[in-house]
C-alpha positions as CSV (number, residue, x, y, z in Angstrom):
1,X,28.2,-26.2,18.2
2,X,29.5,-27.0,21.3
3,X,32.8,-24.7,20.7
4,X,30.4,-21.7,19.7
5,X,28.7,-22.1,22.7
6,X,31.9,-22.4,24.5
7,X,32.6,-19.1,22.8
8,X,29.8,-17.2,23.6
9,X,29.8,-18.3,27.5
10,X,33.7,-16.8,27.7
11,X,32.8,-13.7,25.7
12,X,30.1,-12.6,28.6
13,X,32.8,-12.0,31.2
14,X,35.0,-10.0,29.1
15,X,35.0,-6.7,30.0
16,X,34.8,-4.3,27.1
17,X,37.5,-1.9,28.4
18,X,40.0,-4.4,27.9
19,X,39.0,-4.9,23.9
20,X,38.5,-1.1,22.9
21,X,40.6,2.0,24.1
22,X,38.4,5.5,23.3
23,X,40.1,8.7,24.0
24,X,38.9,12.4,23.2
25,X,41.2,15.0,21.8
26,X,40.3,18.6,20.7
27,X,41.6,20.6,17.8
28,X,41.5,24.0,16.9
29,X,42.9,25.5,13.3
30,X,41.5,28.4,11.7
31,X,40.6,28.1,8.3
32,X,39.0,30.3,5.7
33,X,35.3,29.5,4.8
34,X,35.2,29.4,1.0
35,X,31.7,29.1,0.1
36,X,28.6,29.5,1.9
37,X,25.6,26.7,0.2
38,X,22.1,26.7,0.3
39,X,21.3,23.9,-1.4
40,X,19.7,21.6,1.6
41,X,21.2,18.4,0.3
42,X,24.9,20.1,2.1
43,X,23.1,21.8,5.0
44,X,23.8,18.7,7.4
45,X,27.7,18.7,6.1
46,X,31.0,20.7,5.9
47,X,33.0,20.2,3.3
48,X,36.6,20.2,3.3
49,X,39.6,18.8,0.9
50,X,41.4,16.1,2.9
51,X,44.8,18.2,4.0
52,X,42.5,19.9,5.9
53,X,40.4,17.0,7.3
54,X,43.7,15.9,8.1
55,X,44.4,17.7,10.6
56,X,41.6,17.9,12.2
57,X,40.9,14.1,12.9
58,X,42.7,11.1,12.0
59,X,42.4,8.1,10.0
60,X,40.1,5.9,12.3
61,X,37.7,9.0,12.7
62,X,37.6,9.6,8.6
63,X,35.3,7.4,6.1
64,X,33.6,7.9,2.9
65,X,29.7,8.2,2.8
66,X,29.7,10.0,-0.1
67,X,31.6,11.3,-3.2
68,X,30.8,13.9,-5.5
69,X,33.2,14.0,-9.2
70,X,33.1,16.6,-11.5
71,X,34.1,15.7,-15.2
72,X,36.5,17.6,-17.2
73,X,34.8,20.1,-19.6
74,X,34.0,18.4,-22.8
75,X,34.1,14.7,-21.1
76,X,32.1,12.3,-22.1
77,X,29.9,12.0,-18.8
78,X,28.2,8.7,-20.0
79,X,31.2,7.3,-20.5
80,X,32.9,8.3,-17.1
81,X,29.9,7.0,-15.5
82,X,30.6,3.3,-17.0
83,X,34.3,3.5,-16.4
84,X,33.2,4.8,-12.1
85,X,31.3,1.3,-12.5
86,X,33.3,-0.8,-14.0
87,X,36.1,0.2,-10.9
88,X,33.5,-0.1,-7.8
89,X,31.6,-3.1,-9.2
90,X,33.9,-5.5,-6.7
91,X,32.3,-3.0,-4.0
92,X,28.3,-4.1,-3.8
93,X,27.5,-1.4,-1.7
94,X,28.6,1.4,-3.5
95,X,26.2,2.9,-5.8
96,X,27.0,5.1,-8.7
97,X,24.6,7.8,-10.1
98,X,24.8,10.5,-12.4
99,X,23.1,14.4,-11.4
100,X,19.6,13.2,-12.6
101,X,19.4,9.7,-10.8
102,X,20.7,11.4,-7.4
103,X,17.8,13.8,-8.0
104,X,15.5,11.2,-8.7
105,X,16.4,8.9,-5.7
106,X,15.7,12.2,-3.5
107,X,12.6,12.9,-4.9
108,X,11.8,9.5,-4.9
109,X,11.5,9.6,-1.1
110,X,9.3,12.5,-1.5
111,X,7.1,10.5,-3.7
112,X,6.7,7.8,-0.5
113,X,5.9,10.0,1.7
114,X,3.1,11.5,-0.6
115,X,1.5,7.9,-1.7
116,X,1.3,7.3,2.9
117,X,-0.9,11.4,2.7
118,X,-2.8,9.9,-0.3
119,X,-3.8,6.9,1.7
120,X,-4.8,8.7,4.8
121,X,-6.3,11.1,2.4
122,X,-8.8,7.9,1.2
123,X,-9.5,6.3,4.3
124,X,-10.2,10.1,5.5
125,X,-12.7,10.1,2.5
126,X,-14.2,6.9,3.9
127,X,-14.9,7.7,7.6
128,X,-16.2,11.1,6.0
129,X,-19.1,9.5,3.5
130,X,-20.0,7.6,6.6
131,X,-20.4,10.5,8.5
132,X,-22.5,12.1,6.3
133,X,-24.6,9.0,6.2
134,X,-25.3,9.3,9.6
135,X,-25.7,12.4,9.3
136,X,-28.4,12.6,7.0
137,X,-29.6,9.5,8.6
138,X,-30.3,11.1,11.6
139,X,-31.9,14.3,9.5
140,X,-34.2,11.9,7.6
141,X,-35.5,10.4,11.2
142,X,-36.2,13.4,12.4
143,X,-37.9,15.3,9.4
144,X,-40.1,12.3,8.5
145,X,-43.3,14.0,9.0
146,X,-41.6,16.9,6.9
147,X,-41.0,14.6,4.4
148,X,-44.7,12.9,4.2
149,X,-46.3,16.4,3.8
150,X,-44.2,17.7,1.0
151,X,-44.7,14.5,-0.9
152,X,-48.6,14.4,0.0
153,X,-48.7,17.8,-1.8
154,X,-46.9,16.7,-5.0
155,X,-43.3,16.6,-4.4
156,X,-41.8,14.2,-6.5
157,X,-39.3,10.8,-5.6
158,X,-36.9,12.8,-7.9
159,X,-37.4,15.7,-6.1
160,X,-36.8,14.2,-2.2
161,X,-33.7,12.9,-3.7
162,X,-32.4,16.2,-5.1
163,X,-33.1,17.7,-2.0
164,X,-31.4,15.3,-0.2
165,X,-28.5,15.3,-2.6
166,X,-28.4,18.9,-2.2
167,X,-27.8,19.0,1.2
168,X,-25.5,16.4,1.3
169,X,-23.2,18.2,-1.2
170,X,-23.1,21.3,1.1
171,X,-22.1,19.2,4.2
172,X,-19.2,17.9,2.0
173,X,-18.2,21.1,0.4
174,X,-18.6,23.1,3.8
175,X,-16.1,20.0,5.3
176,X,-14.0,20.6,2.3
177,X,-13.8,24.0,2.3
178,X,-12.9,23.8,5.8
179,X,-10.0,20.9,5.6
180,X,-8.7,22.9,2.6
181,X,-8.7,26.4,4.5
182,X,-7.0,24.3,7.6
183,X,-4.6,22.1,5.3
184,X,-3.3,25.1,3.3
185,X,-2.7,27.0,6.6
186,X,-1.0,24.5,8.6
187,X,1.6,23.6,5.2
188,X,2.5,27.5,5.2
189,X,3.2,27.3,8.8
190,X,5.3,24.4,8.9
191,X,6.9,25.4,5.4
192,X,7.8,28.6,7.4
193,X,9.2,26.7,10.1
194,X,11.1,24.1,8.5
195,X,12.6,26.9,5.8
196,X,16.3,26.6,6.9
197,X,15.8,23.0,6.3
198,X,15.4,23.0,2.7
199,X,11.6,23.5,2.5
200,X,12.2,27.1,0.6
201,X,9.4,27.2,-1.4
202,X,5.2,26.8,-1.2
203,X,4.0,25.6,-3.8
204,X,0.2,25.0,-3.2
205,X,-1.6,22.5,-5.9
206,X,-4.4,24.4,-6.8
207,X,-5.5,22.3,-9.0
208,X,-5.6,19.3,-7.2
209,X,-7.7,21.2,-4.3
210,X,-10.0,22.3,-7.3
211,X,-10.1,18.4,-8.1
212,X,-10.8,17.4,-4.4
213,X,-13.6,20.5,-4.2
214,X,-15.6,18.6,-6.8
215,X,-15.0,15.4,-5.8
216,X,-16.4,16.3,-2.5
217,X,-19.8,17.4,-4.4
218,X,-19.8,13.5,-5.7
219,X,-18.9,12.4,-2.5
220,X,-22.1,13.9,-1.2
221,X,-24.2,12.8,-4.0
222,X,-23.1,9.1,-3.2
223,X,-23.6,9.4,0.7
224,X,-27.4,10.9,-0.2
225,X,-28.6,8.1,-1.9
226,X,-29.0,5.6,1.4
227,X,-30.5,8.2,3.7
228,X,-32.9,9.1,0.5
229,X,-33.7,5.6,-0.5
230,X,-35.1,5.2,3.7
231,X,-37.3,8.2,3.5
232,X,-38.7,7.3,0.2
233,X,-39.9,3.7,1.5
234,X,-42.0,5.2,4.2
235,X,-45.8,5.2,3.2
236,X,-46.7,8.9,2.9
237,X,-49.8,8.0,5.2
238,X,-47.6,7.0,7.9
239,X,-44.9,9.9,7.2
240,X,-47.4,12.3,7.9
241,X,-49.2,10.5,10.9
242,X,-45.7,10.1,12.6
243,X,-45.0,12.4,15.1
């Protein structure tokens, strides 16, 4: 312990220009462009065979992130793929996939970036049914009188519910509408933006926004039945004496 802290001491009045030596060098070669791709997984890349890489940088400026191997025609890609790890299993870091897996392990960060929307999505859903609580709430306190004379004149539990109901369901759809018309707007605009980054395409899930149109119409349903439940418990005597 004592020699490690011995270390450590002597290794804060080193100076670091003495350890590494940096020096910049620019090249110039003209070369001939063989292939232009749009696939976005090669936007962030040139690629080059290594005579050429060679003489633009040298060996401590070159390393491997990735390699790409193309199998004879009529190989046996299965078993190429168990021979490639067989010969990098001493290497733990070095992962071997075939075409679908590297598509999958793309997608798959898709996929966590979807489940984090969904969960916004939900608590989103939350802080809206307690909106339209309160809002109702608030439309219940004010209309109690209202209430009192239609039931005094025959209007029905059933009835003060449906009406409720009713007009809870067109506060959600109306919010829904709304979040749907904005949401489908601002993925268009930043599809448009982001387009030479690989988002080419917009697709728009209709029907999952169908799904989410409905489920706003339960939504409202569910958020009517508190505010309906407090009108219902006032005496119709004292609903239509209140001012």
């Amino acid at each position: 312990a004592a020699e490690a802290q011995q270390a450590a001491e002597d290794a804060q009045h080193v100076d670091p220009s003495t350890l590494v030596k940096t020096k910049t060098e620019e090249t110039h070669r003209d070369v001939k462009v063989g292939a232009i791709i749009e696939n976005s997984v090669y936007r962030s890349m040139v690629l080059m065979n290594d005579s050429l890489a060679e003489k633009l940088a040298n060996d401590y400026t070159m390393f491997t992130i990735m390699l790409f191997i193309n199998a004879d025609s009529g190989a046996d890609v299965a078993a190429v793929k168990e021979r490639l790890v067989k010969a990098v299993k001493p290497f733990y870091v070095i992962t071997v996939q075939d075409r679908d897996e590297f598509k999958s392990s793309m997608s798959s960060m898709v996929d966590q970036i979807l489940i984090i929307l969904y969960a916004l999505l939900a608590l989103s859903i939350v802080i809206a049914v307690f909106g339209i609580v309160n809002t109702l709430a608030l439309s219940v306190s004010e209309r109690t009188r209202e209430i009192g004379l239609l039931r005094a004149i025959g209007t029905s539990r059933g009835q003060v519910r449906g009406m409720l109901a009713i007009e809870a369901s067109l506060i959600a759809v109306l919010g829904t509408l709304l979040g749907l018309v904005v949401g489908v707007g601002a993925g268009a605009v930043i599809q448009r933006v982001y387009q030479s980054n690989g988002l080419e395409w917009l697709a728009v899930p209709w029907d999952q926004l169908g799904v989410f149109l409905a489920l706003s119409i339960v939504v409202g349903v569910i958020a009517a039945l508190p505010p309906a439940r407090r009108a219902l418990k006032v005496p119709v005597l004292d609903a239509v004496a209140t001012d």
